[in-house]
DOVO-51140 format. One record per residue (C-alpha): z negated, y, x. Coordinates in steps of 0.5 Angstrom, whole numbers. Each point is the difference from the previous one (the first is absolute). Layout:
N
> c3|c2|c1
> Z|Y|X
...
This chain:
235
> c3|c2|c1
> -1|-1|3
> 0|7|-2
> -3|4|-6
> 4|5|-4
> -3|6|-3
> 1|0|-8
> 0|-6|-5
> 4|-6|3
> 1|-1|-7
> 5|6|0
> 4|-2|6
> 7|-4|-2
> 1|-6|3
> 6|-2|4
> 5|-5|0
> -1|-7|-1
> -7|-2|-3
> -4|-4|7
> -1|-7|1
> -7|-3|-2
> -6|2|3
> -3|-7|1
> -7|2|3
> -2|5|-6
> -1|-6|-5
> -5|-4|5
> -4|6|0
> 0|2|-7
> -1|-6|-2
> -6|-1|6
> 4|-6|4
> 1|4|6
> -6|-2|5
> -4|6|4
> 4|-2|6
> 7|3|-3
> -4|6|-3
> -2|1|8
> 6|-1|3
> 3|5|-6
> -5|5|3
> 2|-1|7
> 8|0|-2
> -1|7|-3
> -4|2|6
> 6|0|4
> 4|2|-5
> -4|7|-2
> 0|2|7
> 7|-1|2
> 2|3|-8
> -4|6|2
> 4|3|7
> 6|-3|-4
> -2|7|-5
> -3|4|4
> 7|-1|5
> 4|1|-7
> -4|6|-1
> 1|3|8
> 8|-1|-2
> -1|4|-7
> -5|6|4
> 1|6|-4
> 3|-2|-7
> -4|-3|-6
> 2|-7|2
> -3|0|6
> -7|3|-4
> 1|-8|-4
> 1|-4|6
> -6|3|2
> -4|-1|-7
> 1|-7|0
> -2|-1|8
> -7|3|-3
> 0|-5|-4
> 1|-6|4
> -6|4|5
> -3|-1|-6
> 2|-7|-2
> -2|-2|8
> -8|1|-3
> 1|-4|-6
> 3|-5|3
> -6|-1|5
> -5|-1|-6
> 5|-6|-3
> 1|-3|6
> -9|0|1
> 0|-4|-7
> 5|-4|2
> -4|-2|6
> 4|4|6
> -2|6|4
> 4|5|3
> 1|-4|7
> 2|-6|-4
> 4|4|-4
> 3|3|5
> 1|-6|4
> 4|-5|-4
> 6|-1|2
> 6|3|-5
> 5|-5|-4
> 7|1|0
> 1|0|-7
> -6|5|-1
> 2|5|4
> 7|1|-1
> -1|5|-5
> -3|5|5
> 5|-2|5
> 5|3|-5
> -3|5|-2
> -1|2|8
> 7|0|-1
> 2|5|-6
> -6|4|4
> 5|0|6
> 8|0|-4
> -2|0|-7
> 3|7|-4
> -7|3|-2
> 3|1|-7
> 1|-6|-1
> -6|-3|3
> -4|4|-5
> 4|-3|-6
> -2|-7|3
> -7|0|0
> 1|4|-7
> 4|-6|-3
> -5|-6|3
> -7|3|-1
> 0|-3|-8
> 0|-7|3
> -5|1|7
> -4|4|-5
> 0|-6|-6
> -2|-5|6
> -5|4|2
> -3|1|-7
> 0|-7|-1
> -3|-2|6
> -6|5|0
> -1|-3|-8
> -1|-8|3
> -4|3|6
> -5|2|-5
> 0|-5|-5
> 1|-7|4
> -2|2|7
> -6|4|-1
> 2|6|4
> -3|7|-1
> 4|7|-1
> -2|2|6
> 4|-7|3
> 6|0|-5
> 0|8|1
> 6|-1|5
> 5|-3|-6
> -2|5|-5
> 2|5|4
> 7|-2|0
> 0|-3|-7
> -3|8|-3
> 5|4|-3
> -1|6|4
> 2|8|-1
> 6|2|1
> -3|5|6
> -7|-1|3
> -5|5|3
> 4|2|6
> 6|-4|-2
> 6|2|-3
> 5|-3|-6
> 4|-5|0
> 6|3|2
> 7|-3|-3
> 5|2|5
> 0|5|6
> 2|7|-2
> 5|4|4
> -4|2|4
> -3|-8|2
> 7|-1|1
> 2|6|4
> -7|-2|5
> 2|-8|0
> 7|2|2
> 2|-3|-5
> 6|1|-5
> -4|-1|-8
> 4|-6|-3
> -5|-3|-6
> 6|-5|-1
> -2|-2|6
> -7|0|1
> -1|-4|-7
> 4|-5|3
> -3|-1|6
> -7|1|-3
> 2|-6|-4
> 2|-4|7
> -6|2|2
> -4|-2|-5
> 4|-7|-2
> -4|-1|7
> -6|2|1
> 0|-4|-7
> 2|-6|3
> -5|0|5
> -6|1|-3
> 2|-6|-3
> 0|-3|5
> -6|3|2
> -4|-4|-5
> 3|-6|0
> -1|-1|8
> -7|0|-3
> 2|-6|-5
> 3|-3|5
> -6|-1|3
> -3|-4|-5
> 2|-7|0
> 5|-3|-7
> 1|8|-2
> 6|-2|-4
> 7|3|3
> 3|5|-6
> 4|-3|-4
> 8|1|-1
């Protein structure tokens, strides 16, 4: 998933509030066993790579203008996120081969295929919108879960470090990066061919993130799946 420059706290959130996250309790709790954990390393490790062309193809589309410039900031954090991501799966007992090689779930990876997608269809405006509205829950899940690592798994910082990179509150510009940008300026939309339409954007940035959303539910609740007698949400 995609890490967003600024405190994800900051960020309003967009449409319906999402569904329940039934692994998050079972790692909180330490009930997850280490082979879940192993396969979450694994499942982000497609999901890191394929979100990182993904931006960097946002970003190619937005050359020139400053949201093109954010495209490419986060992209550097995925980079960033791919070496962290290593020392995880080492303390869940893969290394990069067995990272590498463990064959994708469906449910998992359907977050990284959309996002493919809105790096191919999606109006960038309203891409950035997306990810600033669902960075609170990506982030609040990975808090969560670098605390339990820590208290019930017994992983060191250097382990938990791919989480915690997620879960910071972040500047709003990093060295070499630039702000959060809220809209395309004129001059972005004049770049991008298109006619600037806030309404529009807002919109489809709340499609767009009503999404991503969902399947970044699904995501941990493939993981749950595996498990057996994961209660099923109720209602």
């Amino acid at each position: 998933m995609v890490t967003i420059p600024g405190d994800p706290a900051d960020h309003a959130r967009t449409g319906p509030e999402p569904g329940v996250n039934r692994l998050l309790p079972l790692i909180t709790e330490g009930r997850a066993p280490i082979g879940v954990l192993a396969e979450l390393a694994a499942q982000e490790h497609h999901i890191v790579r394929s979100d990182l062309r993904s931006l960097l193809l946002l970003a190619t589309r937005c050359a020139g203008t400053r949201t093109g410039r954010y495209f490419a900031d986060l992209a550097g954090g995925e980079e960033e996120a791919l070496v962290r991501l290593a020392r995880y799966g080492a303390a869940c007992g893969l290394d990069g081969e067995a990272l590498r090689s463990r064959e994708p779930l469906a449910g998992c990876q359907a977050y990284p295929a959309y996002l493919a997608w809105l790096a191919l269809n999606g109006e960038p405006t309203a891409v950035v919108l997306a990810f600033r509205a669902n960075a609170a829950a990506w982030g609040g899940y990975c808090a969560a879960v670098a605390v339990a690592l820590r208290t019930h798994y017994g992983f060191d910082d250097a382990s938990c470090g791919f989480f915690d990179f997620f879960a910071r509150p972040a500047p709003s510009g990093r060295p070499g990066g630039t702000e959060v940008p809220a809209d395309h300026s004129a001059e972005d939309a004049a770049l991008l061919g298109e006619a600037p339409d806030p309404a529009r954007a807002v919109a489809r940035g709340e499609r767009y993130g009503r999404l991503l959303e969902s399947y970044e539910l699904m995501f941990w609740n493939t993981l749950a799946d595996l498990l057996p007698g994961t209660p099923e949400p109720a209602g």
